[in-house]
N, C-alpha and C positions, 0 to 999 in steps of 0.2 A: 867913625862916630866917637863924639868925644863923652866921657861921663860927665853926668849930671854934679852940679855944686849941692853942696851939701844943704845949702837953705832951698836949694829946687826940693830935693828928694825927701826932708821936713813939709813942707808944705803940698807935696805930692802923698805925703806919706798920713796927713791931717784929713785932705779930701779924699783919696781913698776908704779909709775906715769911717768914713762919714757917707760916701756914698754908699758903699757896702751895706751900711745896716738902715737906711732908708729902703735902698732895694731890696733886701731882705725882709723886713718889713711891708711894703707891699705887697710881697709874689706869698706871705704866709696867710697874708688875708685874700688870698685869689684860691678860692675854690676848698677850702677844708671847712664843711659848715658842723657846727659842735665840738671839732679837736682841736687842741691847742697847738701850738707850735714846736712843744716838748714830743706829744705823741706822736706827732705827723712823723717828725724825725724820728722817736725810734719804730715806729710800724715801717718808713720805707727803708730803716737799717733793716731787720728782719726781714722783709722783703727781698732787700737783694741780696742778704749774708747768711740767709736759712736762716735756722732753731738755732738758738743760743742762750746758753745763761743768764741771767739776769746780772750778776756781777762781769761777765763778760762785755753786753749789751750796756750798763752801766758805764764802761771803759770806752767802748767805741762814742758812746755821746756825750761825755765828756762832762757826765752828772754823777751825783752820788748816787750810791745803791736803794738807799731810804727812797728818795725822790724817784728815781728808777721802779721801784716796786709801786709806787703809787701810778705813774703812767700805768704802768704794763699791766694793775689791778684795775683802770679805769678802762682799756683797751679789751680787758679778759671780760668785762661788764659788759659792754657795747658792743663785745661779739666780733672785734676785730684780729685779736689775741686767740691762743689756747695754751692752755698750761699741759706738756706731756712728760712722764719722766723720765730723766736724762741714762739712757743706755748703760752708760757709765760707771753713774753713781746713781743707784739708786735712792739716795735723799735729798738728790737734787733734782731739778726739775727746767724743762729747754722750755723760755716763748717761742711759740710759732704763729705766723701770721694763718688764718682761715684765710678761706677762698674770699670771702667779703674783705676782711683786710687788704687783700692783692687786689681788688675791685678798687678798693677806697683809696690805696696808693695812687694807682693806675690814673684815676679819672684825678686828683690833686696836681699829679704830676702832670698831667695834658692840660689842667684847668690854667696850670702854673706857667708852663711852656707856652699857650697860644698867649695869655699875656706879656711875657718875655720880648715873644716873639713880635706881636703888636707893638711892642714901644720900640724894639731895633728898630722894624720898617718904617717907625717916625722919622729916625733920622738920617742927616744928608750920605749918601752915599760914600763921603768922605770919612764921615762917624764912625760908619758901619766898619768899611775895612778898619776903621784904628781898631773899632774894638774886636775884630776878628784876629787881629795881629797880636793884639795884648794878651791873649785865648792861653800860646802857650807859656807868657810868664807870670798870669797866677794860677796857670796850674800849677809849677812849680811851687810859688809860693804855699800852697795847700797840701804836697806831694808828702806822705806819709814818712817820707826819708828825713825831711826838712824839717820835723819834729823835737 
């Protein structure tokens, strides 16, 4: 296989980041009714990463701590959130998602997934495996290591 010229992987590299945040884009408006796209992500971080810090949780989303403390304040209102104190440090304090939070993840992410899933089966059989094959090179692209 020969590598791609450098105006393919430019223009490979344009629609990419352009398909990405249309699709992103749609699957945030599939199924999260009231939360925004900020708290979806960090209630299903919390979700699958336990109790964590705020300045912690902060770092894994890739937001400021201000911004951070507003989500996880709107989340702690809505009953998605709890605020418990950190074993640790006692002047510090871990989000944790409630059973309703793991509820609200749970059904976003099925809401999410059977749309997903719907538009793969749109396409030709030939689509499908491209995009199955392309599976493990943006994971990589995403891979915590590659940072």
């Amino acid at each position: 296989m020969t590598a791609p010229k450098a105006d393919e992987v430019e223009d490979a590299t344009a629609r990419l980041f352009l398909t990405i945040g249309r699709l992103s884009r749609l699957l945030r408006r599939t199924g999260s009714p009231g939360l925004g796209p900020g708290a979806v992500s960090a209630l299903a971080t919390l979700a699958r990463c336990g109790p964590m810090r705020l300045g912690d949780l902060a770092q894994k989303e890739g937001v400021a701590p201000p911004t951070l403390s507003r989500i996880v304040a709107a989340l702690v209102e809505s009953g998605y959130v709890r605020r418990e104190p950190d074993p640790q440090d006692g002047r510090a304090w871990l989000a944790t998602p409630t059973p309703e939070g793991e509820e609200m993840v749970s059904g976003v992410r099925s809401a999410r997934m059977t749309e997903l899933r719907r538009r793969m089966e749109m396409l030709s059989p030939e689509h499908q495996s491209a995009l199955i094959a392309a599976l493990g090179a943006l994971e990589e692209i995403v891979a915590e290591e590659n940072r």
